[in-house]
C-alpha positions in Angstrom: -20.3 -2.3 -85.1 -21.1 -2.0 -88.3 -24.3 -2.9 -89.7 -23.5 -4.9 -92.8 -24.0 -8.8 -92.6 -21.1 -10.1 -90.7 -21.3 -13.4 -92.9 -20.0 -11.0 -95.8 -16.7 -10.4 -93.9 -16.2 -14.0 -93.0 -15.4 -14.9 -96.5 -13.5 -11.5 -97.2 -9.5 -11.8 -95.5 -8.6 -8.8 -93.2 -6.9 -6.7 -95.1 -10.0 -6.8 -97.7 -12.4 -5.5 -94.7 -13.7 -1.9 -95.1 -12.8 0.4 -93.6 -16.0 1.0 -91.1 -15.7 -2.5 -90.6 -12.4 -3.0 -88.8 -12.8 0.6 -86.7 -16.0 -1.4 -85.6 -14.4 -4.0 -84.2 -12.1 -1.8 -82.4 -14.5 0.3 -80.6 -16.7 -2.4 -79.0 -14.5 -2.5 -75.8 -11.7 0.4 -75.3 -10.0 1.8 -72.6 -11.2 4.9 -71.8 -10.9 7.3 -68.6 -7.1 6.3 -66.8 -8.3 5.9 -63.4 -5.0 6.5 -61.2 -5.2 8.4 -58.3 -2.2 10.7 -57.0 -2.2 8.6 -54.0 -3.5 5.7 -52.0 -5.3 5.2 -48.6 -3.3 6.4 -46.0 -0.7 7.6 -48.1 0.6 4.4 -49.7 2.4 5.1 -52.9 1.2 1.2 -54.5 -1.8 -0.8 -54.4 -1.3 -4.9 -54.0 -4.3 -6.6 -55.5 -4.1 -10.3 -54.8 -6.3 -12.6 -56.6 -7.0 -16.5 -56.7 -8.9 -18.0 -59.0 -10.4 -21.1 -57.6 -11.2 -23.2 -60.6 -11.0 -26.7 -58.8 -12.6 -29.2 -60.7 -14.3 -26.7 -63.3 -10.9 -27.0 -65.7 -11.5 -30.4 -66.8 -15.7 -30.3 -66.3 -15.3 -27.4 -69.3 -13.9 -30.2 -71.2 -16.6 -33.2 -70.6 -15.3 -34.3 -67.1 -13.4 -37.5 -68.8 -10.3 -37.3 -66.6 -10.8 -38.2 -63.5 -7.2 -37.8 -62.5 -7.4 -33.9 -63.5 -10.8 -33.5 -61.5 -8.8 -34.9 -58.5 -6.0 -32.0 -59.6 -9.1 -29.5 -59.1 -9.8 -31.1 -55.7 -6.5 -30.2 -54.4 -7.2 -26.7 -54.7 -9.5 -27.0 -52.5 -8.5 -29.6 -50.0 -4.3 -28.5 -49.6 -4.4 -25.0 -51.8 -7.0 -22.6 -50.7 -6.4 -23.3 -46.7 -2.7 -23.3 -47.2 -3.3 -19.8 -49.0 -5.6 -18.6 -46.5 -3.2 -19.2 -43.4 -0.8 -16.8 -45.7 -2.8 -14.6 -46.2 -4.3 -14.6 -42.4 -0.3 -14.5 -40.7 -0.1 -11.1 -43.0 -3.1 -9.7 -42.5 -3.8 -9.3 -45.9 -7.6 -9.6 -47.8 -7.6 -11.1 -51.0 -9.8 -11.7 -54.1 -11.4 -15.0 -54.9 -12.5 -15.5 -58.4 -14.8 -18.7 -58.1 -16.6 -20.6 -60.9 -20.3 -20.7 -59.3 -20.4 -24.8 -60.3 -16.8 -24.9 -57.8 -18.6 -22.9 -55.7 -21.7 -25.2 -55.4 -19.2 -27.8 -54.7 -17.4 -25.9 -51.6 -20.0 -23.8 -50.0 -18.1 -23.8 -46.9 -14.8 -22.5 -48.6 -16.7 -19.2 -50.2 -18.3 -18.6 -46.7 -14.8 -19.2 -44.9 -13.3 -16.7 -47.0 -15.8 -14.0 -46.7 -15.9 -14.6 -43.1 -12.0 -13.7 -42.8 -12.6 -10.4 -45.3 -11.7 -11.6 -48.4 -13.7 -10.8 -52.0 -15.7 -13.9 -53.8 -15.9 -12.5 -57.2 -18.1 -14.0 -60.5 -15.5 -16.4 -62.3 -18.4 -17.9 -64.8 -20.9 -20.9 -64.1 -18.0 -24.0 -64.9 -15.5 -22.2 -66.5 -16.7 -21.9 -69.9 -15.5 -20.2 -72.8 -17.5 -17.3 -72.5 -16.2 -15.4 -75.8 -17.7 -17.8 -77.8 -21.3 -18.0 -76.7 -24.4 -16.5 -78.0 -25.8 -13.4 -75.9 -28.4 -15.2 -74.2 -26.2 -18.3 -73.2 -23.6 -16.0 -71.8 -26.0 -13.2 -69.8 -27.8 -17.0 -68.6 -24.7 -18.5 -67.4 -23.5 -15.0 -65.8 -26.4 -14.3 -64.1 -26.9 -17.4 -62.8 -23.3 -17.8 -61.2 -24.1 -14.4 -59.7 -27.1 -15.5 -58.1 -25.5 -18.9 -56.9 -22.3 -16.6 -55.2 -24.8 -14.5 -53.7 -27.1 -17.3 -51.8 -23.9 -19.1 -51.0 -22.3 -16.5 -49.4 -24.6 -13.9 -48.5 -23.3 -11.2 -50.8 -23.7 -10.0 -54.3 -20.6 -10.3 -55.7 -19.3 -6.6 -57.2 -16.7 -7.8 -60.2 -16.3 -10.1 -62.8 -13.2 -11.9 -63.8 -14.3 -13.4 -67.3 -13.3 -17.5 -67.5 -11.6 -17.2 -70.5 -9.6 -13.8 -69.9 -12.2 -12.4 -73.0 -14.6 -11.0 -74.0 -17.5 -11.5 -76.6 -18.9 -8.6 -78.2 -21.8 -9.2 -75.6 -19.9 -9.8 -72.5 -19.6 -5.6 -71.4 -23.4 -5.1 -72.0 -24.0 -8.3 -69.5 -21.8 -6.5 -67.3 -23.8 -3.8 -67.4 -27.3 -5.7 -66.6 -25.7 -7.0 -63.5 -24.5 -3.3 -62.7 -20.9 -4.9 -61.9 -18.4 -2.3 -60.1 -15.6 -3.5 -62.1 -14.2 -6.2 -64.4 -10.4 -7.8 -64.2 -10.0 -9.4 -67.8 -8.2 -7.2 -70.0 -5.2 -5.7 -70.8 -5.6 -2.2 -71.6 -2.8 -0.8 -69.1 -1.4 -1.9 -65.7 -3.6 0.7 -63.8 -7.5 0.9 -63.7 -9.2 2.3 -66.4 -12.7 3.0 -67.1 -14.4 0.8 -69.8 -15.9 2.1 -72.7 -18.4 0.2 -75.3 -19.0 1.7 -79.1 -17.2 4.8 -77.8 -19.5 5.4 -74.9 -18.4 5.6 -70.8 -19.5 2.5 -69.0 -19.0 3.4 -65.3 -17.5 -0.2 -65.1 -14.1 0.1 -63.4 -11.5 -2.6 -65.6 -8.7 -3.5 -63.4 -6.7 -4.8 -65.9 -5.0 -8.6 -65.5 -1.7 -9.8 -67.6 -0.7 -13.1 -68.0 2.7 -12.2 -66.9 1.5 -11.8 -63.4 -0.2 -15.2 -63.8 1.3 -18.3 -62.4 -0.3 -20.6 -64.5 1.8 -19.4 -67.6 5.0 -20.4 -65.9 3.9 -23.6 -64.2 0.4 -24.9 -66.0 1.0 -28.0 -67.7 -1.1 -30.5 -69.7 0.0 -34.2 -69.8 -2.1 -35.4 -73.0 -1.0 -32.2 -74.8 2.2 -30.4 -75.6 1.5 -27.8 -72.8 4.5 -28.7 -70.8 6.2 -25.3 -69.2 8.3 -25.2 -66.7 10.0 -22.0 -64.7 11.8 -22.1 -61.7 10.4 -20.7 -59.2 13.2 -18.4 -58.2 12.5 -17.2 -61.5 8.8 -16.9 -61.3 9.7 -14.6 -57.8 11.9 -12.4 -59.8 9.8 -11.2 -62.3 6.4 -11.3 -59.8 9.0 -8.8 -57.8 10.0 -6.5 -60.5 6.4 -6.0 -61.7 5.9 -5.0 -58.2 8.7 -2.7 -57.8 7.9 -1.1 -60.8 4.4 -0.2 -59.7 5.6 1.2 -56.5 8.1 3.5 -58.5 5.6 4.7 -60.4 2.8 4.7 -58.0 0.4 2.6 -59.6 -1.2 -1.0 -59.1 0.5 -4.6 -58.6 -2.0 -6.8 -59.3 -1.3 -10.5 -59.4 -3.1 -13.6 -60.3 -2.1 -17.1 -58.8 -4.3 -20.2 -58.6 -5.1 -22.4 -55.9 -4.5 -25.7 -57.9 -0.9 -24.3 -58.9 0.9 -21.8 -56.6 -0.4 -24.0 -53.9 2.3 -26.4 -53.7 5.2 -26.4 -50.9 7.9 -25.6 -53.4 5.9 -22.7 -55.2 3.6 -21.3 -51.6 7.2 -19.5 -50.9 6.9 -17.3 -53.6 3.9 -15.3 -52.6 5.3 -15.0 -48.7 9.0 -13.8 -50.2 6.3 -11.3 -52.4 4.3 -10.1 -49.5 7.5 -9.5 -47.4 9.2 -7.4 -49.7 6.4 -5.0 -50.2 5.7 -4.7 -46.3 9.2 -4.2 -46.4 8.9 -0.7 -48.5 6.5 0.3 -45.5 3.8 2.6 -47.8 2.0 -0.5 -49.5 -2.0 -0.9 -49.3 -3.1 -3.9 -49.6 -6.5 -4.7 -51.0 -9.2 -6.2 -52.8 -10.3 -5.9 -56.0 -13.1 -4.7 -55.1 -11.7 -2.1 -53.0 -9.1 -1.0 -55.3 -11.4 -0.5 -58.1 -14.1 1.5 -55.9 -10.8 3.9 -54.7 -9.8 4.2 -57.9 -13.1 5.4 -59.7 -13.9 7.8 -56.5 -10.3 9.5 -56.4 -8.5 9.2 -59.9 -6.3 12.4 -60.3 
């Protein structure tokens, strides 16, 4: 970043920034090193990366806990979504990332210890879902470190990755990520395969498995009742483009990586769409499915 007083570009429009100025802002966080590799464990030609964020109650608490009817939202994720995920994900076979706010965590111990007991990947989701892009260094590095710590006694393991709350960064978030010596981060969208992260033009080591909110449930189903957030896709729909995502990372041999949420996908008219998913990439017979945490550990030890 530049070194000027960033107060003296607030009051300047874009267009009037210097040039040192703007190329500063670019080169905080960049994609660096493409991290494909020719091929995946046991010959699989695509990687499936299933993740779940498990906000639960953590949505609303973000925004002063006031509505009790969306806190009892949050509890069906835990109470009807997570185990109805779960037995999907057990029929299968199939381990799966869990990004958990530590403060949904602290709520349901048992769940994060359930799912690490049947293989699947707890990974650092924020301390109650706050808008980490926003805060001061200190704030942010105490809230991160302290949802890492709460993961860890509550499970047993260190968590590896880091999916940021609010699908951001700060210009302080990769150098937190760096104090905790993460494996990886899955927040940005750089590509569709992993990438190495680099900060003020320098390699990281910090594997990014990118996310994209078109392989996020929540854009086609999220809705808020006191706002104008009111989408709606069909879920046929919703299966259609989940499957040509897919089909287009098997073609080329990259990465499907999908985000769903406990709270949203876990409903009996949407659950369908992630079985009709996993079938048809069993179906192509050369799929590995995976954690995050596993992909991005292949991925930095064998890109081509």
């Amino acid at each position: 970043m530049t070194q000027d007083n960033p107060s003296d570009f607030s009051r300047m429009e874009p267009w009037q920034w210097p040039d040192p100025h703007w190329q500063g802002l670019i080169r905080q966080v960049r994609a660096g090193r493409p991290l494909r590799p020719r091929q995946w464990p046991g010959g699989a030609r695509c990687a499936v990366a299933l993740s779940f964020d498990s906000d639960h109650e953590t949505n609303e608490l973000r925004e002063g806990g006031k509505s009790i009817g969306r806190m009892a939202w949050g509890q069906y994720g835990n109470r009807v979504g997570v185990p109805r995920i779960a037995k999907l994900l057990d029929r299968h076979g199939i381990r799966a990332t869990f990004y958990v706010p530590a403060v949904a965590a602290l709520t349901y111990p048992d769940e994060q210890r359930g799912l690490v007991a049947a293989g699947h990947e707890i990974g650092i989701h924020g301390w109650i879902h706050e808008l980490n892009s926003v805060l001061p260094y200190e704030t942010e590095r105490d809230l991160m470190f302290r949802a890492t710590d709460a993961l860890e006694k509550i499970t047993g393991l260190r968590p590896v990755g880091l999916r940021t709350p609010s699908w951001d960064f700060s210009p302080n978030t990769l150098r937190i990520e760096r104090e905790l010596g993460l494996l990886y981060d899955s927040s940005l969208m750089a590509d569709e395969d992993c990438y190495e992260l680099e900060m003020e033009g320098e390699p990281t080591g910090i594997v990014e498995l990118p996310v994209e909110w078109v392989r996020d449930d929540a854009v086609y189903f999220m809705m808020h009742r006191f706002q104008s957030l009111r989408p709606y896709t069909p879920p046929e729909d919703v299966l259609n483009i989940f499957r040509r995502e897919f089909d287009a990372a098997h073609a080329e041999g990259g990465i499907f990586q999908l985000t769903c949420h406990p709270h949203i996908i876990g409903y009996r008219s949407r659950i369908w769409i992630l079985e009709e998913l996993i079938a048809h990439a069993k179906a192509k017979g050369d799929v590995w499915f995976a954690t995050h945490a596993e992909v991005a550990a292949y991925a930095r030890d064998n890109a081509a």
